[in-house]
C-alpha positions in Angstrom: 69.9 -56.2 233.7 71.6 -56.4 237.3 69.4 -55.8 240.4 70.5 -52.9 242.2 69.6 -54.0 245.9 73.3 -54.3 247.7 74.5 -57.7 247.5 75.9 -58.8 250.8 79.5 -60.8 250.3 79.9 -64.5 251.4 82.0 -65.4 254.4 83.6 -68.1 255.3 82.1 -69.5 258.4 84.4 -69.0 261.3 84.7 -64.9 260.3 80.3 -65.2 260.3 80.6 -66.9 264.1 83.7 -64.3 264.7 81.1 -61.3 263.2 78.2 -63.0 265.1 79.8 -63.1 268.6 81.4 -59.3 268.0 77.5 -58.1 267.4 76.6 -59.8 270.9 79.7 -58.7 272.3 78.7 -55.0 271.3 74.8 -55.6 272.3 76.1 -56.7 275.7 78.1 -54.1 276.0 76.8 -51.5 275.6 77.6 -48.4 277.7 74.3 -46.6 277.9 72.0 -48.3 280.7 70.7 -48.1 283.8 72.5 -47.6 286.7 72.8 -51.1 288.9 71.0 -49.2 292.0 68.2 -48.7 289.7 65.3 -50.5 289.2 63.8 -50.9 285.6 60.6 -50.0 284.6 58.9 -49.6 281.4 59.0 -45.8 280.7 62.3 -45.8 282.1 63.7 -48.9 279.7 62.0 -46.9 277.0 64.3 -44.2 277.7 67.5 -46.6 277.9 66.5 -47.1 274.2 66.2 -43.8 272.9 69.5 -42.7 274.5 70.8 -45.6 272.8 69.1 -43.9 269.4 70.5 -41.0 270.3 74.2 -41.8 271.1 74.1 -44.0 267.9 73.0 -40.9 265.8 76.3 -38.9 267.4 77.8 -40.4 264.3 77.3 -41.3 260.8 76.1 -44.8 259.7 79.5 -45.0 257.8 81.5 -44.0 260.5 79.7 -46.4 262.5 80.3 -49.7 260.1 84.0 -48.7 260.1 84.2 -48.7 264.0 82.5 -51.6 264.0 84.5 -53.4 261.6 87.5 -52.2 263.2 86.5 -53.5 266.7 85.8 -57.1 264.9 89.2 -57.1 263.5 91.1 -56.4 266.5 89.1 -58.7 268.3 90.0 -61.9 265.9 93.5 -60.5 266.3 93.0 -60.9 270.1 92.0 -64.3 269.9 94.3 -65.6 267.6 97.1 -64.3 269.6 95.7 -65.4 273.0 94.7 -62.4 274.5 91.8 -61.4 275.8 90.3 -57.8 274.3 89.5 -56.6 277.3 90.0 -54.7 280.0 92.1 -52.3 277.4 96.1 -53.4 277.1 98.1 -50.7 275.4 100.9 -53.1 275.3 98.9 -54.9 273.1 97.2 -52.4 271.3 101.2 -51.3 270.7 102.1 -54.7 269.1 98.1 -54.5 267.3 99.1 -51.4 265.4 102.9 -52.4 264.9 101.6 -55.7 263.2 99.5 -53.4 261.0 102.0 -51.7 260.3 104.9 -54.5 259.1 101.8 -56.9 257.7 101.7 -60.4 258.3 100.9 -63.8 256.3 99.1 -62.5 253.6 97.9 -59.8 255.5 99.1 -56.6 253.3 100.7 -53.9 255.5 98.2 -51.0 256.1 98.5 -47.0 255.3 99.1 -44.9 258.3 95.4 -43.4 257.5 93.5 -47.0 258.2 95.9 -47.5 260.9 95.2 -44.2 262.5 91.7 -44.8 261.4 91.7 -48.3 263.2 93.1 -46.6 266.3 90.3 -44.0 266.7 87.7 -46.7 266.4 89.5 -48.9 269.0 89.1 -45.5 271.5 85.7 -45.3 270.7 84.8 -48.9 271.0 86.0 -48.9 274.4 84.5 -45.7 275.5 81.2 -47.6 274.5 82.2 -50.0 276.7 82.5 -47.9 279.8 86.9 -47.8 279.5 89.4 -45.4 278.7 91.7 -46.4 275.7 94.6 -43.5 276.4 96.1 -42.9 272.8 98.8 -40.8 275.0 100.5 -43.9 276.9 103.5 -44.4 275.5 103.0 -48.1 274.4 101.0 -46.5 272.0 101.9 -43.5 271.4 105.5 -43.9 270.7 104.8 -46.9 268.6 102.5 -45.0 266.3 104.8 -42.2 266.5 107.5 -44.4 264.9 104.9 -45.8 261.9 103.8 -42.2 261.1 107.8 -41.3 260.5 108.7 -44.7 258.9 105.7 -45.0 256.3 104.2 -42.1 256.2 103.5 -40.3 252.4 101.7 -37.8 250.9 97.9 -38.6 250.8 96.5 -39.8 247.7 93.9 -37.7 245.9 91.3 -38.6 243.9 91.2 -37.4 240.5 89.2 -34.2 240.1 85.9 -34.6 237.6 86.1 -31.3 235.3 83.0 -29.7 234.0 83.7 -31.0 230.4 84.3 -34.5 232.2 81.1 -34.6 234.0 79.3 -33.6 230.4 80.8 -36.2 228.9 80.1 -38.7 231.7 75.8 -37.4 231.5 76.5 -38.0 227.8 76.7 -42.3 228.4 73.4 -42.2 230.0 70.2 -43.1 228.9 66.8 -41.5 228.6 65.3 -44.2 230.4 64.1 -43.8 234.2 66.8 -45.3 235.5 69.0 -43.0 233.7 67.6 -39.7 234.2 67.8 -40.9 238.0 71.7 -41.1 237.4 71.6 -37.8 235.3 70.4 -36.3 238.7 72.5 -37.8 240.5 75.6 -36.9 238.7 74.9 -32.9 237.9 73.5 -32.6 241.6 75.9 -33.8 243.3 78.5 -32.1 241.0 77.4 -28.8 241.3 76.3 -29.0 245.4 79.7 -30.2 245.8 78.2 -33.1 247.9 79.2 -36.0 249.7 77.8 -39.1 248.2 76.0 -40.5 251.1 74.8 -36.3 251.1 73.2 -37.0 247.9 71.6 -40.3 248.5 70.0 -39.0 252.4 68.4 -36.3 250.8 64.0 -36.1 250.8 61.7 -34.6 249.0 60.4 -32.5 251.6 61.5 -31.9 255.7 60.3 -35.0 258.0 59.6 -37.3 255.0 61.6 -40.3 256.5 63.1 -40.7 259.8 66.7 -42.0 257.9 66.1 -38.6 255.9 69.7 -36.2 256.3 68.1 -33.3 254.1 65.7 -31.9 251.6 65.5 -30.1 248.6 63.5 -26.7 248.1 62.9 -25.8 244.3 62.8 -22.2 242.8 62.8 -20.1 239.9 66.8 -19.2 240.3 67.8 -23.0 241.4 67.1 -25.8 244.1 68.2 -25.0 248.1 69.7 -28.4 249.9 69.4 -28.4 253.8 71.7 -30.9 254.6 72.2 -32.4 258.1 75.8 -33.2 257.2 79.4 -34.1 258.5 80.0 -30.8 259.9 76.3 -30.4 260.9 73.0 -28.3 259.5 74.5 -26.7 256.4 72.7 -24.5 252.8 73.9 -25.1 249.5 72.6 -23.2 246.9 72.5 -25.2 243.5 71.4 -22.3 240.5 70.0 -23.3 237.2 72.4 -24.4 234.7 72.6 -22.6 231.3 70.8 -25.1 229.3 68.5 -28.0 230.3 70.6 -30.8 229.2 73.5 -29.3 231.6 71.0 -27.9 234.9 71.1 -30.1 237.6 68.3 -28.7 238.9 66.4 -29.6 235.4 67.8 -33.5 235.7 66.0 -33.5 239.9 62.6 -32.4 238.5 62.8 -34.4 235.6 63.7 -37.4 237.3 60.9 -36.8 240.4 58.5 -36.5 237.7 58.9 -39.2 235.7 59.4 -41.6 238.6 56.3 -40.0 240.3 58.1 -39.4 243.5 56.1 -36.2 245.8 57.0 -37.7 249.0 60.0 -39.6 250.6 63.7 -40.5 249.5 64.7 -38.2 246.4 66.8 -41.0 244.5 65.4 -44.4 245.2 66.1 -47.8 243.0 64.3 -48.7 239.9 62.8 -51.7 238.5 64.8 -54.4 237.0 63.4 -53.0 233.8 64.4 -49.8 234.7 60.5 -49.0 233.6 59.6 -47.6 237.6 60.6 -46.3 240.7 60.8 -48.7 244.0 60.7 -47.1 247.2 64.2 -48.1 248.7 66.2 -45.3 249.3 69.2 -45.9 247.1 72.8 -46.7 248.9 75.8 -44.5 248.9 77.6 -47.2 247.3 75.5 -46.5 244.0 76.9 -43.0 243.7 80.7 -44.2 243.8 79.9 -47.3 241.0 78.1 -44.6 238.8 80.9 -42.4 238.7 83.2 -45.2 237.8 80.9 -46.8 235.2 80.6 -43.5 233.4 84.3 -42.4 233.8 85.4 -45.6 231.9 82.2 -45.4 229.6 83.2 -41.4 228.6 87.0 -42.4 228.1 87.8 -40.0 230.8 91.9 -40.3 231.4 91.8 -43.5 228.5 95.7 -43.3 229.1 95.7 -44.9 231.7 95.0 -48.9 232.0 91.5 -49.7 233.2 92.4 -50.9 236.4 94.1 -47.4 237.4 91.2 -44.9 236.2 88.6 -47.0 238.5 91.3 -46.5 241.4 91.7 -43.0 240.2 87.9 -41.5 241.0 85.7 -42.0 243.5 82.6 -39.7 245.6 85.1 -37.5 246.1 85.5 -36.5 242.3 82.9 -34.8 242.3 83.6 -32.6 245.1 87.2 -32.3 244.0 86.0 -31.3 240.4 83.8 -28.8 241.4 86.9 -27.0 244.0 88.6 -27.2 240.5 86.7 -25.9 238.4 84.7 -22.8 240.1 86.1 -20.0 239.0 84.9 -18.0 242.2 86.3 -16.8 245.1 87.8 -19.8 247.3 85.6 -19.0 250.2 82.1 -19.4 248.1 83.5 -23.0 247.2 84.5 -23.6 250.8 80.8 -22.7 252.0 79.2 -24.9 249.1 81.4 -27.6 250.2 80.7 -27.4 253.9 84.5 -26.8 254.9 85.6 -25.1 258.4 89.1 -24.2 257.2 90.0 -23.0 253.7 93.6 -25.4 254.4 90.7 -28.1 253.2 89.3 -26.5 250.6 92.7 -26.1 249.2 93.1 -29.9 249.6 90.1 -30.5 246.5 91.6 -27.6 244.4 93.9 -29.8 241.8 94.0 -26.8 239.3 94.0 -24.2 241.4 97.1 -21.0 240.8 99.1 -21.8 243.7 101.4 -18.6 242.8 99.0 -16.1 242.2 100.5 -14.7 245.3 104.0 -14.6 245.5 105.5 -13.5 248.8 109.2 -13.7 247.3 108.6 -10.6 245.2 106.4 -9.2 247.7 109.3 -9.3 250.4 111.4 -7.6 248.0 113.5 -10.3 245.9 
């Protein structure tokens, strides 16, 4: 049975050095310190490191690896060119993102998303650094200008997970520890509408862990989530399903008591036996191969060659599936999914009536 701890992938050994020197680059760099007029003391080094905490917590840990990673790639692109990455160039930046754009080598050419995506993690690299990366000068605005009307498309969407897809999906699992873990997993984070890194930050109770995002409060009507989330503190009110084998809030006390959790991390890993519960919070990454495994396990869109139905869901299914399936009023499923705008919540509905109104008749036509 496979081990669930993340398994970290082998590089070669110049992209380890390259990784290596970009983490000492970053350490070195770093923007928060003490003023050079200043002298250093204990209590005031101590406070050096918790604004460093702090400013590191101003995003999430995802957003974070992806800024990172982006700052390593454009870095090896520096050096293989022979230029330097910094002071900021945004004639180079320019010819960065317009090599993104066209590919290179085997290098496939990005979407305008990662590019734009790559972009933003460039500024906020630099900003780290104590420099201004201006997206407005026209080296780089123009160019990107140019990408977005040359290759832009439609963005792709995820396939939405219906409610009599997510019953078949609870179907595969076991009875076994491990997979009334995953049962949880699936109806919770079905019915909250969550994120997937939402579902796996989540404690038992408020203060548990210092990685903790949320907790989960248990009633008679259903199970409230305070969630420390993308768009900030956020409710989401999870009721009691209409059977046990269907209530998500059912699967979260079944699993907690079974795996004897009272304390800590909600979903945690299991025992290569799948017999007992470990005490390492799980990773997000669990959430998105669980949805996958099941969707091809349930036959969910079995039309469609393997390869395609993996590409076709991911975290976002869920969310997506519950937008689609709610038959409520669009702003209760905006709420439950944390939106600011109903313009995104309309982005996750893939079934929703888009002519319930019709303004043609309306205007007299």
């Amino acid at each position: 049975m496979p081990s669930e701890t993340e398994k970290s992938t082998s590089a070669p050994s110049g992209k380890l050095a390259d990784a290596r020197v970009d983490e000492r680059d970053q350490d070195e760099s770093d923007g928060i310190a003490l003023p050079s007029h200043v002298a250093g003391s204990g209590t005031l080094d101590r406070l050096v490191d918790t604004a460093r905490d702090y400013a590191r917590a101003a995003a999430s840990d995802n957003t974070l690896k992806a800024y990172a990673k982006d700052w390593a790639h454009f870095t090896r692109w520096c050096r293989m060119k022979g230029a330097e990455p910094l002071p900021p160039s945004p004639e180079m930046i320019g010819l960065y993102l317009a090599d993104l754009a066209s590919g290179s080598g085997k290098s496939p050419a990005l979407s305008v998303s990662t590019i734009d995506r790559r972009l933003s993690g460039l500024v906020w690299n630099y900003a780290q650094r104590g420099l201004v990366l201006d997206r407005k000068n026209r080296h780089i605005a123009t160019v990107l200008s140019g990408i977005k009307r040359k290759h832009a498309r439609p963005p792709m969407q995820k396939e939405a997970i219906m409610a009599t897809d997510i019953l078949a999906m609870v179907a595969m699992l076991p009875f076994d520890l491990r997979g009334l873990r995953d049962r949880a997993i699936l109806l919770l984070g079905y019915t909250g509408g969550l994120r997937r890194s939402e579902i796996v930050s989540l404690d038992v109770h408020k203060d548990d862990t210092e990685d903790g995002r949320g907790w989960i409060e248990v009633f008679d009507e259903g199970a409230l989530l305070t969630l420390n989330a993308k768009t900030g503190w956020r409710e989401v009110e999870i009721g009691r399903g209409s059977s046990e084998q269907t209530c998500p809030v059912h699967a979260v006390e079944q699993w907690l008591h079974f795996a004897k959790i009272d304390v800590g991390p909600i979903f945690v890993g299991t025992s290569r036996d799948g017999k007992r519960a470990l005490n390492t919070r799980l990773n997000d990454k669990h959430v998105a191969r669980l949805i996958k495994r099941t969707v091809l396990d349930a036959g969910i869109r079995s039309d469609l060659p393997e390869k395609e139905r993996l590409a076709l869901f991911s975290g976002h299914s869920l969310r997506a599936g519950l937008a689609s399936s709610a038959d409520v009023d669009e702003r209760y499923v905006q709420k439950q999914l944390g939106h600011t705008s109903a313009e995104m919540t309309r982005r996750y509905q893939r079934r929703r009536d888009r002519f319930r109104v019709n303004l043609t008749k309306a205007a007299g036509l």
